[in-house]
py3Dmol code that shows the C-alpha trace and the ligand (Angstrom):
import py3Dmol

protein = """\
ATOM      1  CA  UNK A   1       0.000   0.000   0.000  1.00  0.00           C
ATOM      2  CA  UNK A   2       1.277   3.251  -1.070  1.00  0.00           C
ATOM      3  CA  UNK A   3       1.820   5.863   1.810  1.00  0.00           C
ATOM      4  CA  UNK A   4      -1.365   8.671   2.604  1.00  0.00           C
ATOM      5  CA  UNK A   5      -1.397  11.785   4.612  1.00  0.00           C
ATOM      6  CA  UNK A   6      -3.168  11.548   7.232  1.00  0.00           C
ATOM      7  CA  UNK A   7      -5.251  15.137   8.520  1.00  0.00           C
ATOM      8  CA  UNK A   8      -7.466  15.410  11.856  1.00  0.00           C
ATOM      9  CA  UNK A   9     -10.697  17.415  12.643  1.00  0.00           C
ATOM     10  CA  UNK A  10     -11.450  18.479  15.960  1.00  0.00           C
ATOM     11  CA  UNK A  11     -14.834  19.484  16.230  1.00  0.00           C
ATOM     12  CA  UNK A  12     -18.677  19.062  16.681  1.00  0.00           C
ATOM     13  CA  UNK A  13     -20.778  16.725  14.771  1.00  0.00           C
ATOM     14  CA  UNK A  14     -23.453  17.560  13.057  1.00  0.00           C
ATOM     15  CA  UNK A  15     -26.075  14.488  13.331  1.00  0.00           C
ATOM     16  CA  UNK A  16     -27.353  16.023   9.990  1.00  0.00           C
ATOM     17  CA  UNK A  17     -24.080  14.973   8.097  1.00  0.00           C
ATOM     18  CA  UNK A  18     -23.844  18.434   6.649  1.00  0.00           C
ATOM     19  CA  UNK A  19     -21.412  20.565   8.492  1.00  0.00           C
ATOM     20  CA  UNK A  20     -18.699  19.487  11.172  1.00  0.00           C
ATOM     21  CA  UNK A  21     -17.009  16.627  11.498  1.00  0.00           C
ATOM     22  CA  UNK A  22     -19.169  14.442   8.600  1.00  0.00           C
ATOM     23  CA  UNK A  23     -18.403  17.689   6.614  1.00  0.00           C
ATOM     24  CA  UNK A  24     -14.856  17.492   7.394  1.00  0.00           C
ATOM     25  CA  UNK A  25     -14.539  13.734   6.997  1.00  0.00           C
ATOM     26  CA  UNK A  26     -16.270  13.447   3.687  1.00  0.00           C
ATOM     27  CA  UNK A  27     -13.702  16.776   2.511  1.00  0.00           C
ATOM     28  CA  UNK A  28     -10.419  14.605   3.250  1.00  0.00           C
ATOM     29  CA  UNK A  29     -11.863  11.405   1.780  1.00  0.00           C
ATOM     30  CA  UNK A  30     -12.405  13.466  -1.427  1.00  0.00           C
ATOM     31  CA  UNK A  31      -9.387  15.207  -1.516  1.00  0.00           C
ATOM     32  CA  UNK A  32      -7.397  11.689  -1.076  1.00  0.00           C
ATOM     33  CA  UNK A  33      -6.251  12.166   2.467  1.00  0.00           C
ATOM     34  CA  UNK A  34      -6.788  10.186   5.453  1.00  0.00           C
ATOM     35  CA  UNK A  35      -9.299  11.466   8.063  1.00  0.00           C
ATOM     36  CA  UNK A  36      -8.763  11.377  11.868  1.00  0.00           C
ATOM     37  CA  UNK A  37     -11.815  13.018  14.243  1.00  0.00           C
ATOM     38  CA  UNK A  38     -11.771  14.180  17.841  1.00  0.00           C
ATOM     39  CA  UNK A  39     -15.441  15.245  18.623  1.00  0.00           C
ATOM     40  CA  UNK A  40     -15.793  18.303  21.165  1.00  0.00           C
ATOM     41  CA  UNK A  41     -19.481  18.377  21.417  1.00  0.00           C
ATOM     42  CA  UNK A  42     -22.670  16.131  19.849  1.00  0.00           C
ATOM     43  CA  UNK A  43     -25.035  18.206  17.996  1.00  0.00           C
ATOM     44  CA  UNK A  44     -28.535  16.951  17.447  1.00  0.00           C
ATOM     45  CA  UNK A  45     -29.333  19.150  13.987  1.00  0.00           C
ATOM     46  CA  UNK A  46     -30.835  18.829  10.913  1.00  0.00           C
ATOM     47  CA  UNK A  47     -31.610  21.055   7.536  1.00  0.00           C
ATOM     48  CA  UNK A  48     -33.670  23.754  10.300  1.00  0.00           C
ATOM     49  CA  UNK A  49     -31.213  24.106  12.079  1.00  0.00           C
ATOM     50  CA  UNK A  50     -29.298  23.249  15.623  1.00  0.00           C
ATOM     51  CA  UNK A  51     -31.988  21.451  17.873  1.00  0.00           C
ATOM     52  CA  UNK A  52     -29.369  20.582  21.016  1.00  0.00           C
ATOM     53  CA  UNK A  53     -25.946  20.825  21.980  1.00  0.00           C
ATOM     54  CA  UNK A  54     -24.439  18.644  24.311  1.00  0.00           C
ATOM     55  CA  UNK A  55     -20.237  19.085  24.768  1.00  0.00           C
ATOM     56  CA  UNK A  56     -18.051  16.265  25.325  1.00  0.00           C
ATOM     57  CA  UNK A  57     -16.224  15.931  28.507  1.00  0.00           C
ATOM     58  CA  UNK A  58     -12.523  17.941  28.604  1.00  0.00           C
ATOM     59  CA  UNK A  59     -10.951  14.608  29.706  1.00  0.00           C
ATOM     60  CA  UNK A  60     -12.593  12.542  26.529  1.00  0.00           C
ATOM     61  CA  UNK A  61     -11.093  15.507  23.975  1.00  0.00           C
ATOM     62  CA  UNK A  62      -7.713  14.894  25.954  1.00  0.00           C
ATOM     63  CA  UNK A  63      -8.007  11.353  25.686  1.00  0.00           C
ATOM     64  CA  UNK A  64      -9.126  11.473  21.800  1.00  0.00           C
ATOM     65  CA  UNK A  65      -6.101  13.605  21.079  1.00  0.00           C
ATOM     66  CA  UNK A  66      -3.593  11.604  23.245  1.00  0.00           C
ATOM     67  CA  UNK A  67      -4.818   8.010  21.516  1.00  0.00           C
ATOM     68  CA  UNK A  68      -4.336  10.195  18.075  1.00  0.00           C
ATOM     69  CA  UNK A  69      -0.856  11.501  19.336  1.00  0.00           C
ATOM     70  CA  UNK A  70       0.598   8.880  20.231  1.00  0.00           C
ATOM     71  CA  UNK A  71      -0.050   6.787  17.101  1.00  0.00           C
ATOM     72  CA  UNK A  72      -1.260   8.464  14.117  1.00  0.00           C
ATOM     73  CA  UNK A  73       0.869  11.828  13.989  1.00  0.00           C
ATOM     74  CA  UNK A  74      -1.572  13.829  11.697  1.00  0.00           C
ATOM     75  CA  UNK A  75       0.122  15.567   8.750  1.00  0.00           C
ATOM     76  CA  UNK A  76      -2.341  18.661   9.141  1.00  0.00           C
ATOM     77  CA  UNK A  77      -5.331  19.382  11.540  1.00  0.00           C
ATOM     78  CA  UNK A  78      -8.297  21.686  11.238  1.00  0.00           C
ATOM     79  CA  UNK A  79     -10.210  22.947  14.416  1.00  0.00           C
ATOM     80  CA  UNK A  80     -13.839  23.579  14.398  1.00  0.00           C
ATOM     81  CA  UNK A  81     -16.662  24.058  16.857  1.00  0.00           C
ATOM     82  CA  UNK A  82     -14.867  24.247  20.200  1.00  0.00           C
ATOM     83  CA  UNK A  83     -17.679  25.620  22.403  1.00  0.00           C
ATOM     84  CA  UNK A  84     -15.840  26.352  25.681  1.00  0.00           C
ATOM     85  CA  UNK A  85     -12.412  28.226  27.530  1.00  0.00           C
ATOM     86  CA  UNK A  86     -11.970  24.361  28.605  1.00  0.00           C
ATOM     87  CA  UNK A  87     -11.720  22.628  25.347  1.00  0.00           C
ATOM     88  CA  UNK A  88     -10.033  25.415  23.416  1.00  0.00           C
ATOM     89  CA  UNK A  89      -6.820  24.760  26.381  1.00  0.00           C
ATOM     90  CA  UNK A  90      -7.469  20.973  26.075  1.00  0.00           C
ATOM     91  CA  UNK A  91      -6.763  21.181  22.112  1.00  0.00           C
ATOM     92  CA  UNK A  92      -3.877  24.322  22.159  1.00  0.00           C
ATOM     93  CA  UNK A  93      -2.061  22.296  25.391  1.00  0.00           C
ATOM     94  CA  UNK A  94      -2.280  18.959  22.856  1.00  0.00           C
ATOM     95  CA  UNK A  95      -1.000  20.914  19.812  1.00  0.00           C
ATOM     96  CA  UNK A  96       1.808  22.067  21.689  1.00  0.00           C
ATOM     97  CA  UNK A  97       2.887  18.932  23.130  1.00  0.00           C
ATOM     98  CA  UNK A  98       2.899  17.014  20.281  1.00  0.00           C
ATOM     99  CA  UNK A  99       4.297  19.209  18.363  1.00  0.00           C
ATOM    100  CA  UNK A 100       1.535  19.255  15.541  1.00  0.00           C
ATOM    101  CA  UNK A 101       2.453  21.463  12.439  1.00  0.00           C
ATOM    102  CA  UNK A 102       0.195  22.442   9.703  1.00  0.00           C
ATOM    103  CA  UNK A 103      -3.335  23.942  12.471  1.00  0.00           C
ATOM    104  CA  UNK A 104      -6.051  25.260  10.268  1.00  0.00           C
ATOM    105  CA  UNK A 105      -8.203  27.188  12.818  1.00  0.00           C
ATOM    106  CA  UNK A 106     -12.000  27.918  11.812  1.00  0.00           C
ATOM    107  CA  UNK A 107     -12.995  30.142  14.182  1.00  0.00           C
ATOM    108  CA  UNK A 108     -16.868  28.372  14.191  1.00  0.00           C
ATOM    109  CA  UNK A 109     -18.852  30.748  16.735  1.00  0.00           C
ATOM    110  CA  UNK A 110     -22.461  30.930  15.085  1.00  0.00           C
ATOM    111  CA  UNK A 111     -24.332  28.395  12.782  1.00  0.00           C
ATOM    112  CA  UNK A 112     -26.055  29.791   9.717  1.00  0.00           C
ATOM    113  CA  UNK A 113     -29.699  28.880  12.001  1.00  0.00           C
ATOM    114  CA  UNK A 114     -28.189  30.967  15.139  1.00  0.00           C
ATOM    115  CA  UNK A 115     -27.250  28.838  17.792  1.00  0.00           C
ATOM    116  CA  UNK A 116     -24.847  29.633  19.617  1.00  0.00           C
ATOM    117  CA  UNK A 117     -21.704  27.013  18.814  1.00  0.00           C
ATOM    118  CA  UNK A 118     -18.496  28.995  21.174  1.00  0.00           C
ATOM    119  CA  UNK A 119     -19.563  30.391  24.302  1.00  0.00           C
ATOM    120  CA  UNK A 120     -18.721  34.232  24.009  1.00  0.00           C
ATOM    121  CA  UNK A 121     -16.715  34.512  26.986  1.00  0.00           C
ATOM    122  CA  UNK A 122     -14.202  31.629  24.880  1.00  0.00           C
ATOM    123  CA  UNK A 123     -13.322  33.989  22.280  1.00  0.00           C
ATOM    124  CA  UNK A 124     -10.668  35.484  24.396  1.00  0.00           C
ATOM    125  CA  UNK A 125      -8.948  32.217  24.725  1.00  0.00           C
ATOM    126  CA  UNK A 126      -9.335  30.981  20.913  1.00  0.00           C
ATOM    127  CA  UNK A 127      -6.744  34.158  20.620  1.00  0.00           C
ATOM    128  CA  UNK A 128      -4.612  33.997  22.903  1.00  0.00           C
ATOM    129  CA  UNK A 129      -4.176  29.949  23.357  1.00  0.00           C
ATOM    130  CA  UNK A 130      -5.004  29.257  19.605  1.00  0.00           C
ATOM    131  CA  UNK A 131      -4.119  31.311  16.987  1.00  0.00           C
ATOM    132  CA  UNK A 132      -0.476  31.571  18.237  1.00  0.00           C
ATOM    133  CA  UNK A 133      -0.196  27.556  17.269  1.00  0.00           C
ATOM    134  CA  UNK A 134      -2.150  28.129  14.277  1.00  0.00           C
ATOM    135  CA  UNK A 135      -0.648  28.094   9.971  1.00  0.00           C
ATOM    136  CA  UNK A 136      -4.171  29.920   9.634  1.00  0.00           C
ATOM    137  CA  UNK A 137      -7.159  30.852  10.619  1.00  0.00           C
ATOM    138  CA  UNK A 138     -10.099  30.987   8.179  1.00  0.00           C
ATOM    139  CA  UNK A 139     -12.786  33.528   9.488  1.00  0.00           C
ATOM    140  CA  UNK A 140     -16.033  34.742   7.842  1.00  0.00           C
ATOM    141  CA  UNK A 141     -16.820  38.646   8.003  1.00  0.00           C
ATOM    142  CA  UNK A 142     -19.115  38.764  11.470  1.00  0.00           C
ATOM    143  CA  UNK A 143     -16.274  36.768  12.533  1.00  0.00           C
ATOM    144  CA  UNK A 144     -13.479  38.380  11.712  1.00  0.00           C
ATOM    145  CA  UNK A 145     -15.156  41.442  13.377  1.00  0.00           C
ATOM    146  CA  UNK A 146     -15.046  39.710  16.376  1.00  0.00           C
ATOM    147  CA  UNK A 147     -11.244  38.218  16.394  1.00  0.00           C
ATOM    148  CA  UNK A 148     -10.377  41.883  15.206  1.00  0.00           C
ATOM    149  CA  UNK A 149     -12.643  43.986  17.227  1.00  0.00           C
ATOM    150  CA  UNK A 150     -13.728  46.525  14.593  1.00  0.00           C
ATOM    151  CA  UNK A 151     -16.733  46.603  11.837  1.00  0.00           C
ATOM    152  CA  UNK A 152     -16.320  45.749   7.843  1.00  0.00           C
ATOM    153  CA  UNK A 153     -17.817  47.291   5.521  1.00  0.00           C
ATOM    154  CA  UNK A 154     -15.354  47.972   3.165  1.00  0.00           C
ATOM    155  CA  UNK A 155     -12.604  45.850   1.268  1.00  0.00           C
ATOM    156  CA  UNK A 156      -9.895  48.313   3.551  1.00  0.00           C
ATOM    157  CA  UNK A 157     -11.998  47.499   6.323  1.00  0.00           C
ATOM    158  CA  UNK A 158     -11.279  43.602   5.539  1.00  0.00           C
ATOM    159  CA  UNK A 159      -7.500  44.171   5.043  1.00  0.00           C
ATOM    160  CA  UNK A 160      -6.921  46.198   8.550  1.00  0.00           C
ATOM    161  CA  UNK A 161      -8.986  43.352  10.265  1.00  0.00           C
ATOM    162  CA  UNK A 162      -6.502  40.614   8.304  1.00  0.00           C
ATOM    163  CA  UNK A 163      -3.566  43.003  10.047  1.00  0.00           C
ATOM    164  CA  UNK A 164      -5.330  43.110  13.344  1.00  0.00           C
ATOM    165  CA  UNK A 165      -5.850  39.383  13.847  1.00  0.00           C
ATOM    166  CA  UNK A 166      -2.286  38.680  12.154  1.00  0.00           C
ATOM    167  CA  UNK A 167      -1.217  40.403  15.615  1.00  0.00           C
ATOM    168  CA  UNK A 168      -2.027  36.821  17.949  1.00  0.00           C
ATOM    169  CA  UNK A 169       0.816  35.668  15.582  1.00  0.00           C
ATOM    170  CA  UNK A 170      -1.395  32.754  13.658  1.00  0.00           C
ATOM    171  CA  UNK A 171       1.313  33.151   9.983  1.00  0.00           C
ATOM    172  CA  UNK A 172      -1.895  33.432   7.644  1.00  0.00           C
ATOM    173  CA  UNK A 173      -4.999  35.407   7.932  1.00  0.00           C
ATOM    174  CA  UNK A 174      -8.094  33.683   4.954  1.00  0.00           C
ATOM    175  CA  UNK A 175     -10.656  36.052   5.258  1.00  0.00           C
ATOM    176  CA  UNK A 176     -13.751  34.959   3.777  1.00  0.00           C
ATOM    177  CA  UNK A 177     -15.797  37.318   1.162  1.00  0.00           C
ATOM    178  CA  UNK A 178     -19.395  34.907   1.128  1.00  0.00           C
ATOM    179  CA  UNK A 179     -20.809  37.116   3.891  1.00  0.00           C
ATOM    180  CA  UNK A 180     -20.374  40.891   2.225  1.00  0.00           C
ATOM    181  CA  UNK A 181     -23.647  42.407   1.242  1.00  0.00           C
ATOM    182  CA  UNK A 182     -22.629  43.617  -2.082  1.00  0.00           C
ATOM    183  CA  UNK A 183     -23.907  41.152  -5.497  1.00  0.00           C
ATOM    184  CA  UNK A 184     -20.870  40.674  -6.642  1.00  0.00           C
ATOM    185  CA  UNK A 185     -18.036  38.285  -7.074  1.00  0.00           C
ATOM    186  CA  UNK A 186     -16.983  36.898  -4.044  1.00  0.00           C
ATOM    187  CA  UNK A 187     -13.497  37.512  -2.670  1.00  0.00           C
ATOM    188  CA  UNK A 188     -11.326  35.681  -0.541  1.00  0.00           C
ATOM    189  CA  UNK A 189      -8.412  37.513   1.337  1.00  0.00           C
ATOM    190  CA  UNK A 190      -4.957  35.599   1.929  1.00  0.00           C
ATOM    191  CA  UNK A 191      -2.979  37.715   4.118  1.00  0.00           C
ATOM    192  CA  UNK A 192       0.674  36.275   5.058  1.00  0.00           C
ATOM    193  CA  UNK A 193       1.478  38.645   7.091  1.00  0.00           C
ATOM    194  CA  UNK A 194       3.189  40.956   4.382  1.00  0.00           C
ATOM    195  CA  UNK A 195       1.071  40.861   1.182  1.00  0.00           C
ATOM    196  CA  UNK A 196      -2.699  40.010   0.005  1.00  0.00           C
ATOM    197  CA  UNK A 197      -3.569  37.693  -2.165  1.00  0.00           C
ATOM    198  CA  UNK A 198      -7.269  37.910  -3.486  1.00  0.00           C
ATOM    199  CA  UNK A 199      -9.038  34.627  -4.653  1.00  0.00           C
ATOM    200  CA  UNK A 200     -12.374  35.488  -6.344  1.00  0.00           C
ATOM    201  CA  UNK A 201     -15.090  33.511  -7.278  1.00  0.00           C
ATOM    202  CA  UNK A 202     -18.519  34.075  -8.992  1.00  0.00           C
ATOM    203  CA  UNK A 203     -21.894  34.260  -6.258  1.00  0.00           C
ATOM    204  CA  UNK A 204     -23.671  32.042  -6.168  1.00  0.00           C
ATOM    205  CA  UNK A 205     -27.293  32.354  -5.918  1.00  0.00           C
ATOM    206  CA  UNK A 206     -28.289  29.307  -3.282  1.00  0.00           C
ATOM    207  CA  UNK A 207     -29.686  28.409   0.184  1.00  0.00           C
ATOM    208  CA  UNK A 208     -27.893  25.562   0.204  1.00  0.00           C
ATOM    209  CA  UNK A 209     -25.248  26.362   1.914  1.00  0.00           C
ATOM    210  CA  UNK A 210     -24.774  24.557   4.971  1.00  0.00           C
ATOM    211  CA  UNK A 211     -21.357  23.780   6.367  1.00  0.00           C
ATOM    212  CA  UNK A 212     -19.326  25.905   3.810  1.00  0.00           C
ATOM    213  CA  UNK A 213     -17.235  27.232   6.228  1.00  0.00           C
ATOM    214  CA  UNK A 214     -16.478  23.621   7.556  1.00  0.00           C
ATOM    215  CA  UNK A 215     -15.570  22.175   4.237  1.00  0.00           C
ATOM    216  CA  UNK A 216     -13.500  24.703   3.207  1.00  0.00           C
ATOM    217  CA  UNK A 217     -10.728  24.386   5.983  1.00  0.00           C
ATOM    218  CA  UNK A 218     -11.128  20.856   5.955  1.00  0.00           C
ATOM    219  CA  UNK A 219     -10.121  21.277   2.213  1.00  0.00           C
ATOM    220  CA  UNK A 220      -6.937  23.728   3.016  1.00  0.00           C
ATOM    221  CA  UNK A 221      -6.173  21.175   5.675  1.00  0.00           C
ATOM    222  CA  UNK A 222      -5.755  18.212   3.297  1.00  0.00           C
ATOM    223  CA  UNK A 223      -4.295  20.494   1.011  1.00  0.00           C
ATOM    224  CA  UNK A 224      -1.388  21.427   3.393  1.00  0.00           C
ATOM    225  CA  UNK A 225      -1.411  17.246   4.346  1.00  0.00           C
ATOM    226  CA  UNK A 226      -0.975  16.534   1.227  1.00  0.00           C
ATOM    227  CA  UNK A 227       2.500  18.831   0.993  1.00  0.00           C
ATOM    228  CA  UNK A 228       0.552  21.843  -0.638  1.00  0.00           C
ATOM    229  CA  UNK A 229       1.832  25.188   0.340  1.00  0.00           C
ATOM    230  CA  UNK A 230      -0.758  27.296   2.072  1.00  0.00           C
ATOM    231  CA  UNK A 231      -1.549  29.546  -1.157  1.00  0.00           C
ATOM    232  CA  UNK A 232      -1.954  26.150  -3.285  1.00  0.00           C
ATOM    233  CA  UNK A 233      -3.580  24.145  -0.841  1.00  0.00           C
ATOM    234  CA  UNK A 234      -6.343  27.573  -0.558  1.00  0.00           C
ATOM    235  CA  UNK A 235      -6.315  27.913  -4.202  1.00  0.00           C
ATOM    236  CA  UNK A 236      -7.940  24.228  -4.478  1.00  0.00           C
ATOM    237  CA  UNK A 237      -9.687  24.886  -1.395  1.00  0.00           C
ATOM    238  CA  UNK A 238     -11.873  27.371  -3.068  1.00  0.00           C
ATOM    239  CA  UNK A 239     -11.971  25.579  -6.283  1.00  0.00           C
ATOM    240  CA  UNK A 240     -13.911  22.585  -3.972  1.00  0.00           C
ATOM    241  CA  UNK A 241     -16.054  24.826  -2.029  1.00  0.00           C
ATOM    242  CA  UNK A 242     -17.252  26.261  -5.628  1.00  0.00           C
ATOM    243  CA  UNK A 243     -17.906  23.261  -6.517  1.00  0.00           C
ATOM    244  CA  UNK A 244     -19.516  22.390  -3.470  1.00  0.00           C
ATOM    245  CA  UNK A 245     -21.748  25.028  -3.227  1.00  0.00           C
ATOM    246  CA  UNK A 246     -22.443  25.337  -7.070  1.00  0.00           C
ATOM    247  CA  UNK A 247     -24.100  21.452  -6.689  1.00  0.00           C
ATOM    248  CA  UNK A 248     -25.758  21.825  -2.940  1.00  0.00           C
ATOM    249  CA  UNK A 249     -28.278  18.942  -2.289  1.00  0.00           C
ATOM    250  CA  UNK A 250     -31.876  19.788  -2.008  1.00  0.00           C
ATOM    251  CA  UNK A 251     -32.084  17.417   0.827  1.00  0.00           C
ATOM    252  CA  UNK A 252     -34.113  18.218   3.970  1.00  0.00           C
ATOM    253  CA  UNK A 253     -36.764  20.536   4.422  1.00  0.00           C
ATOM    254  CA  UNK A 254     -34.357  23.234   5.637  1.00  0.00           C
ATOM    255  CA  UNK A 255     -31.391  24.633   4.312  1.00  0.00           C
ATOM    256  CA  UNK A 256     -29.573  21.496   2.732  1.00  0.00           C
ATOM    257  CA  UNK A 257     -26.182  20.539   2.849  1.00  0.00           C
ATOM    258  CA  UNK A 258     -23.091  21.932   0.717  1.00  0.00           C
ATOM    259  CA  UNK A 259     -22.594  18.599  -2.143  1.00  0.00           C
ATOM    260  CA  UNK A 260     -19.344  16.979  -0.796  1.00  0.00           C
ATOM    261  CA  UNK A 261     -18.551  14.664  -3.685  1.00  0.00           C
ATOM    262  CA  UNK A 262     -15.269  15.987  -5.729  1.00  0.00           C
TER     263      UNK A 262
END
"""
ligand_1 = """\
16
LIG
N -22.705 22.516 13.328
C -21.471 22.166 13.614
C -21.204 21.006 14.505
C -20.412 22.916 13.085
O -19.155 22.607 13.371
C -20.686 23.999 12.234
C -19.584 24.700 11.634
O -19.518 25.866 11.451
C -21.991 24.353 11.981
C -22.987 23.572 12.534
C -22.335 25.548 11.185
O -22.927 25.240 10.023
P -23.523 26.384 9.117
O -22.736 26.302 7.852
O -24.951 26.011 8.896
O -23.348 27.686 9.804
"""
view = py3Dmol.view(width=600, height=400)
view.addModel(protein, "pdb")
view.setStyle({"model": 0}, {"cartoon": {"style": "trace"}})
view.addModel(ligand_1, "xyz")
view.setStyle({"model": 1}, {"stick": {}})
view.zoomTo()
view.show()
């Protein structure tokens, strides 16, 4: 058997199969890389949205990220839905003993429905224990706003928030463009700390968009397993969330699911 990178999600699962871990999980299978999981909370959720949210214990992320550390060294790892101050430290004290390279951090704090999916008094800690550990951190708009502590509204706006959240020292800022209000093309922002690099794609007009944000770190996080350098490994990244979001299943009542097949 020929060799395979090997990528981890820590996150929430979505009992739906649309966002979080399934989301993540059925990103790395496309993309050819092996996927790894340590869950952080159960959702019970479906195409209307988050119905219950119960977190896993502290001790059982530990223990899912020791088992995982001290066998199965992943080549890249995304985070997503973290929920507390307690599991953010359980994850950042994990990276850092182990050593793991290549941290994709999606800053999940909101689902598309509204529930609530990091407890606001965690954000503090996501920047101060995570980011510094992080390659890069992939927020949308309302929450780069957050991690940066100002308002967007304009493409200068987006840049000085890159430059403000490039100061927890995570080495690349992926800012993404889905959530401005204007009709046109949508553009993504790679800062590196120096330059940006804008990625644009055409709108798309859909309501299927569940678990975008998910699948699109889980695809920059096989990207970078598979040896892809972080403007490559975004580059396809986008190409697959196009794609993604271009075919999204009318599944569900709701608000169906982003199409994960490549
Ligand atoms: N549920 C879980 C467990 C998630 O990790 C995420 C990720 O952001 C979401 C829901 C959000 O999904 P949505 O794309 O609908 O905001």
């Amino acid at each position: 058997m020929a060799p395979i990178a090997k990528a981890l999600t820590i996150a929430g699962s979505d009992s739906g199969g649309g966002a979080g871990i399934q989301a993540d999980l059925k990103t790395f299978q496309e993309l050819g890389v092996y996927g790894m999981s340590a869950l952080t909370a159960i959702t019970a959720q479906n195409t209307l949205g988050v119905h219950g949210v119960f977190p896993v214990e502290t001790a059982a992320v530990t223990a899912q990220l020791q088992a995982i550390g001290a066998d199965l060294p992943p080549d890249a790892l995304k985070t997503g839905m973290l929920f507390s101050h307690d599991r953010i430290q359980a994850v950042a004290e994990a990276i850092a003993y182990f050593k793991w390279k290549n941290v994709v951090v999606d800053p999940v704090m909101i689902a598309k429905s509204g529930a609530q999916l990091l407890q606001h008094q965690a954000l503090s800690s996501l920047k101060s224990s995570l980011l510094p550990l992080a390659e890069a951190v992939t927020p949308n708009i309302p929450e780069a706003e957050l991690l940066a502590d100002q308002t967007i509204a304009t493409m200068e706006d987006r840049k000085e928030a890159c430059r403000r959240i490039a100061e927890t020292s995570v080495r690349y800022v992926i800012l993404k463009g889905g959530h401005a209000s204007d009709d046109g093309p949508v553009i993504d922002l790679l800062f590196d700390g120096f330059d940006f690099y804008e990625m644009e794609g055409a709108r798309i007009a859909t309501r299927h968009t569940h678990g975008t944000g998910c699948t699109f770190s889980a695809a920059i996080t096989a990207g970078l397993a598979n040896g892809l350098d972080m403007q490559s490994a975004a580059l396809q990244a986008k190409a697959f969330i196009q794609a993604a979001i271009q075919n999204g299943l009318n599944i569900g009542t709701g608000q169906g699911p982003t199409n994960h097949f490549a």
